[in-house]
C-alpha positions as CSV (number, residue, x, y, z in Angstrom):
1,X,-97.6,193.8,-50.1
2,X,-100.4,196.3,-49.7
3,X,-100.5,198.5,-47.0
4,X,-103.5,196.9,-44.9
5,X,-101.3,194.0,-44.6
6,X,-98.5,196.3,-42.4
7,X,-101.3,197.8,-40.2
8,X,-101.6,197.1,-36.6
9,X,-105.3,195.3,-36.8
10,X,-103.8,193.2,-39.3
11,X,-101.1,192.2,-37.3
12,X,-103.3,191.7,-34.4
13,X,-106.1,189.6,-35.9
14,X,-103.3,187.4,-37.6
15,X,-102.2,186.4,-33.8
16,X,-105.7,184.8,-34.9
17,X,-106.3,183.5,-38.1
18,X,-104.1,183.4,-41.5
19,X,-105.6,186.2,-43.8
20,X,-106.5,185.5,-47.0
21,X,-106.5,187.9,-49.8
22,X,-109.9,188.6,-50.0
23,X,-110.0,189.2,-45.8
24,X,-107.2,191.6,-46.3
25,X,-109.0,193.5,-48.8
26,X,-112.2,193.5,-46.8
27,X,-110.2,194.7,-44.3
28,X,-108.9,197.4,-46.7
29,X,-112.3,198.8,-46.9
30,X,-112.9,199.2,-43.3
31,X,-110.3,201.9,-43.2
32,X,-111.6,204.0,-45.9
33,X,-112.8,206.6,-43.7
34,X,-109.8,207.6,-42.0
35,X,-110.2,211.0,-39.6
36,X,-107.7,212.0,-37.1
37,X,-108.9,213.4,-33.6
38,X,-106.9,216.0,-31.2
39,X,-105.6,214.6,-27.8
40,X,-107.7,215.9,-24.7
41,X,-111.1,215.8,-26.6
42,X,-113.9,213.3,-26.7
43,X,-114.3,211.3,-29.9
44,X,-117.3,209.4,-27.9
45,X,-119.2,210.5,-25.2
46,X,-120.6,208.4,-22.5
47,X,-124.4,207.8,-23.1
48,X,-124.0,209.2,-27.0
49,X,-126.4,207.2,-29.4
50,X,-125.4,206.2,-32.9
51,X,-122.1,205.9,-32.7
52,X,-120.0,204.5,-35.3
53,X,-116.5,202.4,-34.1
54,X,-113.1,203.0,-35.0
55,X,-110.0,201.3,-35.5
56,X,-107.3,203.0,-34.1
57,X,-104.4,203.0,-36.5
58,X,-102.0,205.6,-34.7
59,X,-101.8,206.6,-31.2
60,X,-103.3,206.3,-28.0
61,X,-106.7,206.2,-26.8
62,X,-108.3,205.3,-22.8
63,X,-111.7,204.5,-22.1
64,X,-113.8,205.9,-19.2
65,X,-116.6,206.5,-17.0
66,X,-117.8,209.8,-15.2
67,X,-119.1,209.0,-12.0
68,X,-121.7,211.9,-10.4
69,X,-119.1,213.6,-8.2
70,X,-116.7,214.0,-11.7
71,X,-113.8,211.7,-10.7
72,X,-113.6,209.0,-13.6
73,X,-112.8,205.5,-13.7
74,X,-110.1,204.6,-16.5
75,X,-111.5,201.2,-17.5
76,X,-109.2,200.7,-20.6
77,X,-106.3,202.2,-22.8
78,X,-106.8,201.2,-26.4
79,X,-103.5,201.4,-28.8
80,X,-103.4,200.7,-32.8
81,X,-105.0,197.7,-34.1
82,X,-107.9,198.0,-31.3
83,X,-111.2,198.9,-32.2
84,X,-113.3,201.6,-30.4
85,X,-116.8,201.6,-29.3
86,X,-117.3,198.2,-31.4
87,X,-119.9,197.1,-28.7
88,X,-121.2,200.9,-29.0
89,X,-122.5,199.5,-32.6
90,X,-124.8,197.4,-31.7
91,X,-126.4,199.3,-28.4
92,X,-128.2,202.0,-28.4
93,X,-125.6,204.5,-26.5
94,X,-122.3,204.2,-25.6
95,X,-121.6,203.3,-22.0
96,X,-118.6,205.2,-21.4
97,X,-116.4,207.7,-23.5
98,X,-112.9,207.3,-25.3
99,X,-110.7,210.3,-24.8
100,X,-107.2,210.8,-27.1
101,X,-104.2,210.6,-24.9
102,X,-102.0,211.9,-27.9
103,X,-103.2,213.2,-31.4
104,X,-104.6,210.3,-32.9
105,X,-105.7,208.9,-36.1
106,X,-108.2,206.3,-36.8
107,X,-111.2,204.6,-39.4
108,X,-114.5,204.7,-38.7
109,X,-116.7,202.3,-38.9
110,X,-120.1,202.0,-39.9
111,X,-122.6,199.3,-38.4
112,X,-123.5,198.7,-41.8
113,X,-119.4,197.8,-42.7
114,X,-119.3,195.9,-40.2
115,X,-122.5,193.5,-41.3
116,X,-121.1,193.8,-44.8
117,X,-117.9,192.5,-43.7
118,X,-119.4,190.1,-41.4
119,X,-121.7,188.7,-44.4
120,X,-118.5,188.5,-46.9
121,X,-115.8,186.8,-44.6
122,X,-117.2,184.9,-42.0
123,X,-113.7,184.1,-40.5
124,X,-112.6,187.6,-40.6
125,X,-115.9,187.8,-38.4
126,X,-114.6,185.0,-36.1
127,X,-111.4,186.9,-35.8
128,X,-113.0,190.1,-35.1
129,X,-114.8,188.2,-32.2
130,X,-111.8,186.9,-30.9
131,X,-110.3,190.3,-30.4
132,X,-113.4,191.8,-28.6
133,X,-113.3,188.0,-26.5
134,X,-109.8,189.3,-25.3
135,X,-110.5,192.3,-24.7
136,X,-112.8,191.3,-22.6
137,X,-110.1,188.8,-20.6
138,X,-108.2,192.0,-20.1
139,X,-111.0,193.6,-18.0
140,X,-111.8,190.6,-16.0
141,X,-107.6,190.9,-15.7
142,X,-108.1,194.7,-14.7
143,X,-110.8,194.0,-12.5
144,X,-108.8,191.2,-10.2
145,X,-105.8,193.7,-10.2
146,X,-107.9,196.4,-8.6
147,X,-110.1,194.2,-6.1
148,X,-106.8,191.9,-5.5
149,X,-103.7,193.1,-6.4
150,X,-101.0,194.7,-4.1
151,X,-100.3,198.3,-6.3
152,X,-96.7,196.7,-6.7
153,X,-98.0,193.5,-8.3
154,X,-100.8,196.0,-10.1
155,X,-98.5,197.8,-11.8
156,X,-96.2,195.3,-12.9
157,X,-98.9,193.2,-14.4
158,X,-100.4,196.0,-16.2
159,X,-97.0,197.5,-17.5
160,X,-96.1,193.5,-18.8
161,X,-100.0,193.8,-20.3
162,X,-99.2,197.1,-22.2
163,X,-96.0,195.4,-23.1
164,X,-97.3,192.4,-24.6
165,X,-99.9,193.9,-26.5
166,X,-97.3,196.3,-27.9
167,X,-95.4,193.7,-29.1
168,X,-98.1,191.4,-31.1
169,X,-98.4,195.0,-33.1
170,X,-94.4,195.4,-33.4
171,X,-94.5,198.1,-31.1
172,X,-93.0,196.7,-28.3
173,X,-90.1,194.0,-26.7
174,X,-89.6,192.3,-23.4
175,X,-87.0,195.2,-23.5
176,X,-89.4,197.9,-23.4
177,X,-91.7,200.4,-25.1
178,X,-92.4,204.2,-25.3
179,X,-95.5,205.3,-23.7
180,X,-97.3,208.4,-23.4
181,X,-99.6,207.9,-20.0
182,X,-98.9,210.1,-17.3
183,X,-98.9,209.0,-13.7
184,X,-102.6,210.4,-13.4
185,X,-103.6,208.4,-16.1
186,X,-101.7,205.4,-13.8
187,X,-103.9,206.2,-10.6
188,X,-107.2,206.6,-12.6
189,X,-106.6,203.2,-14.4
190,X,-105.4,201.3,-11.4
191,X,-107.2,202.3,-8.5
192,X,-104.3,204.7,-6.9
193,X,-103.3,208.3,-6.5
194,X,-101.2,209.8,-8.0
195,X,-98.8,210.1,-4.7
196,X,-99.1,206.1,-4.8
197,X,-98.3,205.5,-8.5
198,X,-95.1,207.5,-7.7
199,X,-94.6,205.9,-4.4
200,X,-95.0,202.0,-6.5
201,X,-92.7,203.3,-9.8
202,X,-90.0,204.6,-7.5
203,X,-89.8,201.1,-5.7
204,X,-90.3,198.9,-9.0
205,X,-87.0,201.1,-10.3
206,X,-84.9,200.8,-6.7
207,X,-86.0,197.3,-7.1
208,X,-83.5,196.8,-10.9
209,X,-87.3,195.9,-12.3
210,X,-88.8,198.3,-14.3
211,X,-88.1,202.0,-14.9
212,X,-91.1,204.7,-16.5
213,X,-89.2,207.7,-17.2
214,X,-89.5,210.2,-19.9
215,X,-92.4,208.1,-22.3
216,X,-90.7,205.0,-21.8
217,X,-90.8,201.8,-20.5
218,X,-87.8,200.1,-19.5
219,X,-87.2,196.4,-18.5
220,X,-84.6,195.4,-16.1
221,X,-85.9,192.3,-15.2
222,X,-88.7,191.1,-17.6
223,X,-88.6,187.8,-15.4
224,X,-88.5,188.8,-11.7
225,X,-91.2,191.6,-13.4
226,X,-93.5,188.4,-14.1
227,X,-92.6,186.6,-10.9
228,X,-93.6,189.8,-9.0
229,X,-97.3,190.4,-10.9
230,X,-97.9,186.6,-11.1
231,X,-98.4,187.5,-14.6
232,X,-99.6,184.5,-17.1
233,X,-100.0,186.0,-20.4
234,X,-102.4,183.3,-22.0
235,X,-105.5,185.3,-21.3
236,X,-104.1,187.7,-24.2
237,X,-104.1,184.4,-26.5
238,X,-101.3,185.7,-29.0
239,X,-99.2,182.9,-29.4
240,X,-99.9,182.1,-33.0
241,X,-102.7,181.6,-35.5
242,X,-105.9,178.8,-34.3
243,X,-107.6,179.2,-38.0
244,X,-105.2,178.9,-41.1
């Protein structure tokens, strides 16, 4: 096997379609220009113009937007096998900016790779769709968790999220996973301070749920987890190839 066949986009997109040899080496030459970026730095800026994407092949990455008075809106944390700034490609600026959480590595991707690839493999182009399309499901997810969520229920559906994408890229179990967000990271993504994240992962723990300690994610009760968030995990549509 080569090595694009081990890589976390691969294993993601094959939640989606069977690669064929020629996808996988298409897919090969959209990690060609692989750069590593520092944690705490901006690889995109909010409002910067011709921006390439990347695939994120190690680490972790969140998305955000500045508001005037400085606060900022997590919208997102990307981890490997998503891409970055893929909408970016196609509009004239980026709408928000992607900030390392660790030290990172990652291929960049030109709008002209992608149209080449797109033009080549049609069905690696479906699949590619398919992952921005769930994406997308996971903001509309994020969304109703802010607006309608209780922060218990919030952060139980968005640690069994994290978990289940972890997992489609073999980084990740209904045990647990290790994770590098800190609890500020917590209350800019879901709506909370940082007093309140505390507050809700001291409660999930007392509860024999869930415990966040030290990087990692632990499961006590994956079930009574679910029960809690009302959490349905076929808006991440990863249950098995559609296109063979």
């Amino acid at each position: 096997m080569t090595l694009v066949e081990h890589n976390p986009l691969t294993r993601k997109l094959s939640a989606f379609v069977a690669l064929s040899e020629v996808e996988l080496a298409v897919l090969e030459r959209l990690h060609k220009r692989r750069r590593s970026f520092a944690a705490g730095r901006d690889m995109v800026h909010q409002g910067q113009s011709a921006q390439a994407a990347y695939i994120l092949s190690a680490g972790w990455v969140c998305s955000y937007k500045l508001q005037a008075d400085g606060t900022r809106q997590i919208v997102d944390f990307q981890v490997p096998g998503d891409f970055l700034g893929l909408r970016s490609v196609l509009l004239r600026t980026s709408d928000h900016s992607f900030e390392p959480i660790v030290d990172i590595e990652a291929a960049e991707v030109l709008k002209s790779d992608l149209l080449d690839a797109f033009t080549q493999t049609p069905r690696l182009a479906t699949a590619i769709l398919w992952a921005a399309s769930r994406d997308e499901a996971m903001v509309v997810e994020h969304l109703v968790g802010i607006g309608r969520r209780d922060a218990d229920a919030r952060m139980a559906h968005f640690l069994l999220e994290l978990g289940s994408r972890l997992a489609l890229v073999g980084m990740g179990t209904k045990d647990g996973y290790d994770c590098p967000l800190t609890q500020y990271h917590l209350a800019d993504a879901l709506g909370l301070s940082a007093i309140h994240v505390n507050r809700v992962l001291r409660q999930l723990r007392e509860s024999g749920l869930v415990t966040f300690r030290d990087g990692h994610v632990k499961f006590h009760n994956y079930d009574g987890l679910m029960d809690l968030a009302e959490f349905d995990p076929a808006y991440l549509d990863q249950s098995g190839p559609l296109l063979m």
